[in-house]
N, C-alpha and C positions, 0 to 999 in steps of 0.2 A: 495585498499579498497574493503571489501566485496560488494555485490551486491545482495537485500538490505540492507541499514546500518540497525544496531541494533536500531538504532533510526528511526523510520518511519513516521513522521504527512503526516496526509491528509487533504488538504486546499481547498476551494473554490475559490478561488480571484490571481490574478497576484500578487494583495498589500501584501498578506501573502506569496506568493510564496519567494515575492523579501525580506521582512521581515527576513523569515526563511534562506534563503541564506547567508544573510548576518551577522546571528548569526552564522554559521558555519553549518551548518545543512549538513547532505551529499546526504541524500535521501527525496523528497518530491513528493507526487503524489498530483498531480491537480484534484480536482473530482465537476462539475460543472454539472447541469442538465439542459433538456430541452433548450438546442442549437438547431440552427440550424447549417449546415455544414459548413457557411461561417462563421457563429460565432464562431464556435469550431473552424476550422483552426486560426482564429482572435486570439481568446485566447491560443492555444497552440505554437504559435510565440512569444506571448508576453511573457507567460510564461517561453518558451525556452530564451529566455533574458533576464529575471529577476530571472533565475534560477543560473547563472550565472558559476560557479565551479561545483554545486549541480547536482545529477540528478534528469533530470525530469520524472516524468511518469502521463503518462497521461490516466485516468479513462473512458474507455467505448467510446472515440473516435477515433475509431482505423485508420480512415480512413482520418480524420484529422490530425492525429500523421503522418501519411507514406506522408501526403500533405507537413506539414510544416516542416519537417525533424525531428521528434522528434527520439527519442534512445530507449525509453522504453514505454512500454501499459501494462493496466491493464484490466483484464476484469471479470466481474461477468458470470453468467453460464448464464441466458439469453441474453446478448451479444455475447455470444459465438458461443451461437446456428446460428447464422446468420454473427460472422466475418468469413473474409476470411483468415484461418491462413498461409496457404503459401503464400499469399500477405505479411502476416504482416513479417513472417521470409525472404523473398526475400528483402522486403525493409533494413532489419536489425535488427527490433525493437528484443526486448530482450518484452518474456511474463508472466507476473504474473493471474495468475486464483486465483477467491474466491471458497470454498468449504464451506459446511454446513452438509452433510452427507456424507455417505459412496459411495454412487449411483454417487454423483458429483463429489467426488473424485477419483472415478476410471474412470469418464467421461475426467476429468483434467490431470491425468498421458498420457491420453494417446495421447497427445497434446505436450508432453514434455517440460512444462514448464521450466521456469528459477526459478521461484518460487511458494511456493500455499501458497494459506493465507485459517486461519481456522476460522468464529467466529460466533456470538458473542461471547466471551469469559465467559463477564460477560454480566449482564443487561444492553440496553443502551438504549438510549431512543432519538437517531438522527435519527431513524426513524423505521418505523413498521416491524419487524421481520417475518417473515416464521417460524423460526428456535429459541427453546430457548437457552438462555446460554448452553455451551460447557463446561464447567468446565475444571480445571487443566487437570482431567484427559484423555480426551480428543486429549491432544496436545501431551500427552508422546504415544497415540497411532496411531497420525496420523504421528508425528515424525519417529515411529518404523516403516510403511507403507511406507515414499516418500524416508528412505537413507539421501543419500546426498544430495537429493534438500534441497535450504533454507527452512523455514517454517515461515511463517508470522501470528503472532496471532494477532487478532483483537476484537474491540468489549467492552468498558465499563474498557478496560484499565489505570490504574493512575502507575504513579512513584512509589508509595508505595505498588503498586501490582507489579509490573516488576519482582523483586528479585524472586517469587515463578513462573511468568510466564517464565522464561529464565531457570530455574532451570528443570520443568519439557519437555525443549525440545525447543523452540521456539530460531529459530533463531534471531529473528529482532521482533519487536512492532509497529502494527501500531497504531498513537496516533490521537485521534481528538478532541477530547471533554477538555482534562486534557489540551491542548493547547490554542485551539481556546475560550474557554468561560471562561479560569483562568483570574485571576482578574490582575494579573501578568505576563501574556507570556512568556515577555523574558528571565525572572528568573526563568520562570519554562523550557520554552529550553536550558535553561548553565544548568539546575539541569537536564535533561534526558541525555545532551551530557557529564556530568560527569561522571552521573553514567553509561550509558552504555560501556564509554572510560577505566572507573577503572573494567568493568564484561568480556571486549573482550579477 
C-alpha cells in the first residue's frame, strides 16, 4: 500500500484512532497538543495499539514517537526547527513535513522527507492560519517542485472537493473536519475509502 494512503484523517484521541482502524482506514495521524513527554509517550503507545493494521503517525512528538516505538512522525516547520532529524531517521521513523510557502518548502526538501503536505487548501477554521488558502493551483505547482515524493494536501478539504483536489496533483488528503464533526463519521469514512479505492 502506498505511504500515505489516499485517504488521510487526522484525529485527536486513541477513541478515534481505534474508531478509524477498525473501519479500515490505512493511514491515520494522531495530532494531540500541549502534552507533556510522558503523556505523549502514554498516548502514542496507546495509540500504536489502537491503531492496530493501520499506520500510525504521530504529530509533532517526535521524541515520544522514537520512545514508544512508533513508525512514522509528522512535523510542522516550527518543530522542525528544534527535531533532531538523524535521531528521528536512525530510530527508523518514516517523515512527513507541513509546507505553506515557498521558503518552507525548500527548507522541507532538504530534509528528504517521505512526504510534504501543502495547506490550507481551502478555508478552515480548526484553527488560526499564518498562511491563506492555497488554492487548486497551488498543488499542481508544488507537485511539479517535489517529483516523486508524495504530496499531501490539507486544509478545509470535503469528499465533494477530493475529485478536483487529486486531479490537480495531490497524492493522498488529509481529512479533519469532514470526519471528526459529520454528523455521520462512519458513513462518511466508507464514502472517502470508496471513493478514494475507485481514484487509485
Amino acid at each position: 500500500m502506498p505511504y500515505p494512503d489516499r485517504f488521510y484523517p487526522v484525529v485527536d484521541s486513541v477513541a478515534w484512532v481505534h474508531r478509524l482502524a477498525a473501519l479500515g482506514v490505512g493511514t491515520i495521524q494522531v495530532r494531540a497538543k500541549d502534552l507533556n513527554h510522558a503523556q505523549a509517550v502514554a498516548l502514542v503507545r496507546e495509540a500504536c495499539a489502537a491503531a492496530a493494521g493501520a499506520k500510525l503517525v504521530v504529530n509533532d512528538y517526535w521524541r515520544a514517537a522514537i520512545e514508544a516505538g512508533a513508525s512514522h512522525v509528522h512535523l510542522g516547520q516550527e518543530d522542525l526547527t528544534e527535531a533532531d532529524v538523524p535521531a528521528i531517521r536512525r530510530a527508523g521513523l518514516t517523515l512527513g513535513l507541513s509546507t505553506h510557502d515557498e521558503a518552507e518548502l525548500d527548507t522541507a526538501l532538504r530534509h528528504d522527507p517521505d512526504y510534504i503536505a501543502l495547506g490550507p487548501i481551502y478555508p478552515t477554521t480548526l484553527k488560526v492560519m499564518r498562511f491563506g488558502p492555497q488554492g487548486l493551483e497551488r498543488i499542481a505547482h508544488w507537485k511539479r517542485r517535489i517529483g516523486a515524493i508524495p504530496l499531501v494536501a490539507i486544509g478545509g478539504i470535503t469528499l465533494e472537493k477530493a475529485p478536483a483536489v487529486f486531479a490537480d496533483g495531490a497524492d493522498s488528503i488529509a481529512v479533519v473536519s469532514d470526519v471528526t464533526r459529520n454528523t455521520e463519521p462512519d458513513a462518511r469514512v466508507r464514502a472517502w475509502l470508496g471513493h478514494t479505492a475507485q481514484a487509485a
